[in-house]
N, C-alpha and C positions, 0 to 999 in steps of 0.2 A: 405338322404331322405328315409323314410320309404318307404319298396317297399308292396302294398297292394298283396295276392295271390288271384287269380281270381277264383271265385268257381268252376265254369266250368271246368277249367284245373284242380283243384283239384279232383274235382268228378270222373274223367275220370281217374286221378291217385288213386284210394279209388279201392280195391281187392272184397272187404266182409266188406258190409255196414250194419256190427255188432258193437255193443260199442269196444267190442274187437278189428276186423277189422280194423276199423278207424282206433284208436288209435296204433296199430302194423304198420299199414303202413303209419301214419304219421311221425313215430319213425324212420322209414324207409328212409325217402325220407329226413328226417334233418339230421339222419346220415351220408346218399350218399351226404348232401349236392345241394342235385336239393331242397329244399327251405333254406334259408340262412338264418342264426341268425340276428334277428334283422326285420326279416319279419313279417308283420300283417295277422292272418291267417281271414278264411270272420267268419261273424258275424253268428253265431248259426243258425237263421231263415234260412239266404241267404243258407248256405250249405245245410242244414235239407230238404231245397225246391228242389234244385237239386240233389240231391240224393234221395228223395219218402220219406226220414223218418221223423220220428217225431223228434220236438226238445230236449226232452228229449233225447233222445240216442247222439245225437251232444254233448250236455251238459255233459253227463257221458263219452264218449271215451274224452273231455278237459279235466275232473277231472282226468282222469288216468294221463295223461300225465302230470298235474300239479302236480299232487304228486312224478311224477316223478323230475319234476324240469326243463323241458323240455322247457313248456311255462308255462306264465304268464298274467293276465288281466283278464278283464270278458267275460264273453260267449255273453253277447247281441252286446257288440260291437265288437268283435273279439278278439283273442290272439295274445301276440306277442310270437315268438320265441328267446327262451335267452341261452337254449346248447344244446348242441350233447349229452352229458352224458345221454342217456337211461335206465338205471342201476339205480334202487333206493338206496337213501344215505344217512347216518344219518347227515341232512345236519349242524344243530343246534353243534353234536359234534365235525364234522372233521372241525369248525371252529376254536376249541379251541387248540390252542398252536401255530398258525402260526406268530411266533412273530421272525425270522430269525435265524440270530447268536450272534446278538449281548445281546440276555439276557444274562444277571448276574444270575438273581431268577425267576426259572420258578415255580411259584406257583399256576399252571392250575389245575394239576391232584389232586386231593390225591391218590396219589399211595403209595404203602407201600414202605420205606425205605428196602432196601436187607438187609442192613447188622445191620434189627431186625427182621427178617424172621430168623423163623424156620430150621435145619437142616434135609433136607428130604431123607437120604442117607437112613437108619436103616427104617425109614418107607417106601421108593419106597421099600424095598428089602421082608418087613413083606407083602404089596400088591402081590406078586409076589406068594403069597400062596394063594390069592384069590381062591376060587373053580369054576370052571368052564371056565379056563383060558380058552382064547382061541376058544372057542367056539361062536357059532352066535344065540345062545340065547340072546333075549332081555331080560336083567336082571334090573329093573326100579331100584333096590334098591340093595344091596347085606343085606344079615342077620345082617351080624356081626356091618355095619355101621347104621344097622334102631333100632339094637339095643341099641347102643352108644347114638346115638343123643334122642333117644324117653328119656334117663334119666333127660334130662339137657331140652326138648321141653315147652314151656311155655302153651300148653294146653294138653290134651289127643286128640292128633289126630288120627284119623280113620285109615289112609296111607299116606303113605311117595313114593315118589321117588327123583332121582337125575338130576340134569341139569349142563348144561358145563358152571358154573358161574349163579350168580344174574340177570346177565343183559339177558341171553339167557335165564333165568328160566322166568324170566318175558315176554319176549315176545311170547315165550311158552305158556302161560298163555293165553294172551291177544289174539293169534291168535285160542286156539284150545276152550277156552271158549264164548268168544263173536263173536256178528259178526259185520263184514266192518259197518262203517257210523253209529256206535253208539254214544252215549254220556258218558262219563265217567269223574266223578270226581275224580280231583286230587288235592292233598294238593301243595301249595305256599310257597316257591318256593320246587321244583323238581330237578330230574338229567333228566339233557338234552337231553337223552337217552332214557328216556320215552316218553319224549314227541316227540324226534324224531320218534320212536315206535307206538304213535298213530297216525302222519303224515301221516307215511308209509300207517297203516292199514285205513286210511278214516275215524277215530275217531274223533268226538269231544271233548273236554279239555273242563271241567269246574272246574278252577281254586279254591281253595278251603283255602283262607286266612289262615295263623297260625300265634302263638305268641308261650311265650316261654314253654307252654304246650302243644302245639301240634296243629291241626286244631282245627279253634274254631269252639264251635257248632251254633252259629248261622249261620256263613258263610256254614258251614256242611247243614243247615236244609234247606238253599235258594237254595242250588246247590241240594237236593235231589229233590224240589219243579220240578226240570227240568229234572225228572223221568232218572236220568244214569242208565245203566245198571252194572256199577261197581264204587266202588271206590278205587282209590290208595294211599296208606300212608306209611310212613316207621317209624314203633314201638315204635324200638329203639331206640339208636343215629342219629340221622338226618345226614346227609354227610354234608348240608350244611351249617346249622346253629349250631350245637352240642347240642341243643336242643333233649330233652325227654320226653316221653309223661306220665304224673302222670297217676297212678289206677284211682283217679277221674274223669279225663279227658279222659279216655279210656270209664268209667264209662258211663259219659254225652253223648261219642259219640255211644256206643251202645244204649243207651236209644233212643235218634234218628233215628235209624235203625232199631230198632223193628217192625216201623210202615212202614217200605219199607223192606219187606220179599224178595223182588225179588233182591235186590242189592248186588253182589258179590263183597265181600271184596279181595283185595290183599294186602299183606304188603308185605314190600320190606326191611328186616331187613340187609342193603347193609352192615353195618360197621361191621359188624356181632363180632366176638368174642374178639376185640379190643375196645368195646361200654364197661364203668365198672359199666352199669347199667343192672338189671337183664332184661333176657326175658320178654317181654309181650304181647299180643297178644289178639284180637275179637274174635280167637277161642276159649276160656273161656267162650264166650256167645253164639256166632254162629258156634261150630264148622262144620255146613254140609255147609254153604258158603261164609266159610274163606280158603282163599289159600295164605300160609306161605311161604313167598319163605328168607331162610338164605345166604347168602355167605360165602364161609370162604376165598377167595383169599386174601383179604386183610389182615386177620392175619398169614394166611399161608403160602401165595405165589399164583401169577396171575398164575403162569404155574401148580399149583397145580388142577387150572380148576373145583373148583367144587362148588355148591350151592345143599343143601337140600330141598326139598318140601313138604307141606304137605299138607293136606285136606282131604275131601269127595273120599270115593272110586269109586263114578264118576266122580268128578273132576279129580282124578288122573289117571284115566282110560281112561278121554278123550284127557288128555297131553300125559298119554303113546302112545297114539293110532295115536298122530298127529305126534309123533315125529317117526314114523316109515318112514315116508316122505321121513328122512333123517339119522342120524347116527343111532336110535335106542334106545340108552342104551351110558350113558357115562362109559369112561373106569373103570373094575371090576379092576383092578390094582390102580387108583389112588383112588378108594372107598376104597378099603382096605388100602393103605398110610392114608388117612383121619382119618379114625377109629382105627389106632396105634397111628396117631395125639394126637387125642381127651382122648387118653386115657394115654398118655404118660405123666412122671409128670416134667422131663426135659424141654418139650415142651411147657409144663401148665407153666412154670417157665418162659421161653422163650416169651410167650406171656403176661404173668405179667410187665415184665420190657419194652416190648414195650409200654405196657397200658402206664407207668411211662415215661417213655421219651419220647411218644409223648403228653404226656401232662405238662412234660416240655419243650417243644418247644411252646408247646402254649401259656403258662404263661408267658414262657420271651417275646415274641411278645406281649402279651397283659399287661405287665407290663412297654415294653418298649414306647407303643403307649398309658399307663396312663402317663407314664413322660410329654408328648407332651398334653395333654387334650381330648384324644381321651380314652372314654372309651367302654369297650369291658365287655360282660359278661362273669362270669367264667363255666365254662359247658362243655362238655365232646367234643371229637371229632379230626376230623384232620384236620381241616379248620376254621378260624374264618371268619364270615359272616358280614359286613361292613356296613352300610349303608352312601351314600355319597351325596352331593348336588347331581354332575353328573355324571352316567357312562360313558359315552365319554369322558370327562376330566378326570375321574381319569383312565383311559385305558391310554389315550395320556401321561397323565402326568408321569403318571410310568413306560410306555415303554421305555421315555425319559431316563429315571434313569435306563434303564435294566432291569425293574422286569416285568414278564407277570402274569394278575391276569386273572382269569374270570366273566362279568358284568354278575348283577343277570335276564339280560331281556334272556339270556338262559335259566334261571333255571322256566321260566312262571312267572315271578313275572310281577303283573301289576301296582299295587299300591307302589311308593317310585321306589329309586335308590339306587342302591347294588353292593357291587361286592364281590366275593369270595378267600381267600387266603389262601392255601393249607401250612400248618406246615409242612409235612411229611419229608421231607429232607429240612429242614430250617439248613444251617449251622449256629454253636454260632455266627461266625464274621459276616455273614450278619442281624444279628437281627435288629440290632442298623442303620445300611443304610437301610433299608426296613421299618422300622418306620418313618426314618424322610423322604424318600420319599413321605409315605403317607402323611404322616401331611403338604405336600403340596397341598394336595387336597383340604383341607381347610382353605388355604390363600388366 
């Protein structure tokens, strides 16, 4: 039986009957356990009355906590309580891979295969000569690496700095440019990560349809009608569909955006130097607010830790400015590694034949799942994007058989039923049992 909390004892337990306040010590008391999971906390009004405040401030310390994950329901009729976990958490991603031991085929991530990574001996040693070793200067960028990447950048941008990966550059982004309880559009479907990303920050997600050009622009012009303050897209290669976005279609969708001067572009060119389509980029049309965030983890190595940015010199001025919060400057040794990367022609060779075998890993999967009637488009990427009657059933059914996939209701998809499966380490011998798995999906 659900135990209701009586407002009265709550009130009395309440420090600083701030949004903050509340929500700190109601974090407080679920932690220690004097209110127990599964409890209904009292109704917005009922609290708001004994305590003198307004119900709005009641309303905003439940929002905290619901982002937190803490509780759950609505404010008019009360909350319940559902964990301890105080701690905000990308809850959308750390659901993906909990599929035991008994996978065969963990085809959750696209992570890069190790052994088509790069050899980063000769480069950590070239970083080692970075200038300015050692010192606690904030360095946003090193020379030698803004000059590298500025040859190969798909617009002339104004400045550059560095971030610890894609996914940190992106949220970087999203915390020091916007603010809490915006609206921002985003393209369909997404990495999980984002959207956990706007969870976190109080954003609103306006989902933003595509096909195999990119976001379309209608669905583009209905989601501007709902004034976002940003939108998000990725370029290049799509992570989740291998899909690319034509000059035309880049075209169409700048044309759209002329007439909303306020909307801050980000692209998220995640697949970054393993995409074997060229750069492209809105900052050819908008470069003062387009913010280009690259990764190169994935052709280089996740421990290589690094993602490029670029933009407006207040744009990048107010990500340098945020990130003093915290580390600063990502390491002037792994920018210098990068930048003998990038220019090294072993390494350019090295990343070529990955290009190549993971896109034959793709093709045998998608050639093995024409054999069965299941056709797949051919298209760049590390992942083919599936669509199925049902996500539940095609999870169940192929956990059955060992393989873990991910459905596409992580990635924001609202419209259809998807799921995602990662190439990257697809061994040859399971090609053939991971197709006809699927092709149970539609029996």
């Amino acid at each position: 039986m659900t135990t209701k909390i009586d407002p009265n004892w709550l009130a009395g337990m309440l420090t600083n009957p701030t949004i903050r306040g509340i929500a700190m010590d109601i974090a407080a008391l679920i932690r220690e356990e004097r209110i127990a999971i599964g409890s209904q906390l009292p109704s917005v009004r009922e609290l708001a009355e004994v305590l003198g405040v307004s119900p709005a401030t009641i309303s905003a310390a439940w929002s905290q906590l619901r982002r937190q994950k803490v509780i759950a329901g609505r404010g008019r009729t009360g909350m319940w309580v559902c964990g301890q976990h105080v701690s905000p958490r990308p809850e959308r991603f750390e659901k993906i891979g909990n599929f035991g031991n008994t996978i065969l085929a963990d085809m959750t991530l696209s992570a890069p295969d190790p052994a088509l990574l790069p050899d980063l001996s000769a480069a950590l040693c070239h970083g080692l000569l970075a200038p300015n070793l050692n010192s606690y200067q904030r360095t946003a960028i090193i020379p030698e690496l803004e000059q590298t990447v500025r040859r190969h950048w798909p617009y002339p941008a104004e400045a550059f700095i560095t971030s610890d990966g894609g996914f940190d550059g992106m949220y970087l982004a999203l915390q020091a440019l916007l603010f809490p309880g915006s609206s921002v559009a985003v393209e369909s479907p997404t990495a999980a990560r984002v959207l956990d990303m706007l969870d976190h920050l109080g954003m609103n997600a306006i989902m933003v349809e595509c096909d195999e050009h990119g976001p379309e622009p209608e669905a583009l012009k209905q989601a501007l009608l709902q004034k976002p303050t940003a939108f998000i897209f990725q370029p290049r290669t799509h992570s989740h569909t291998g899909n690319a976005i034509s000059p035309e279609r880049l075209a169409e969708l700048a044309a759209l955006l002329a007439v909303h001067d306020n909307v801050l572009i980000l692209e998220d060119d995640g697949v970054g130097e393993l995409s074997t389509h060229p750069a492209i980029s809105l900052g050819r049309y908008y470069p003062d607010r387009t913010v280009h965030i690259r990764s190169y983890s994935k052709a280089y190595g996740p421990d290589l830790r690094l993602a490029v940015i670029s933009g407006s010199k207040t744009c990048m001025g107010q990500i340098q400015s945020f990130r003093h919060f915290g580390a600063g400057w990502s390491s002037r040794i792994l920018q210098g590694a990068l930048a003998y990367l990038l220019t090294d022609a072993q390494t350019q060779q090295s990343i070529a034949h990955a290009q190549e075998v993971y896109h034959q890993r793709r093709q045998a999967l998608a050639d093995a799942l024409a054999r069965r009637g299941i056709y797949v488009p051919e298209n760049d990427g590390l992942c083919i994007w599936l669509p199925v009657p049902s996500e539940r059933y095609a999870l169940v059914t192929l956990a059955a058989r060992g393989i873990a996939v991910q459905p596409g209701e992580r990635a924001g998809v609202k419209s259809g039923q998807f799921i995602r499966l990662s190439i990257c380490q697809l061994p040859d011998h399971l090609v053939e049992p991971v197709a006809e798995a699927v092709s149970q999906i539609f029996r």
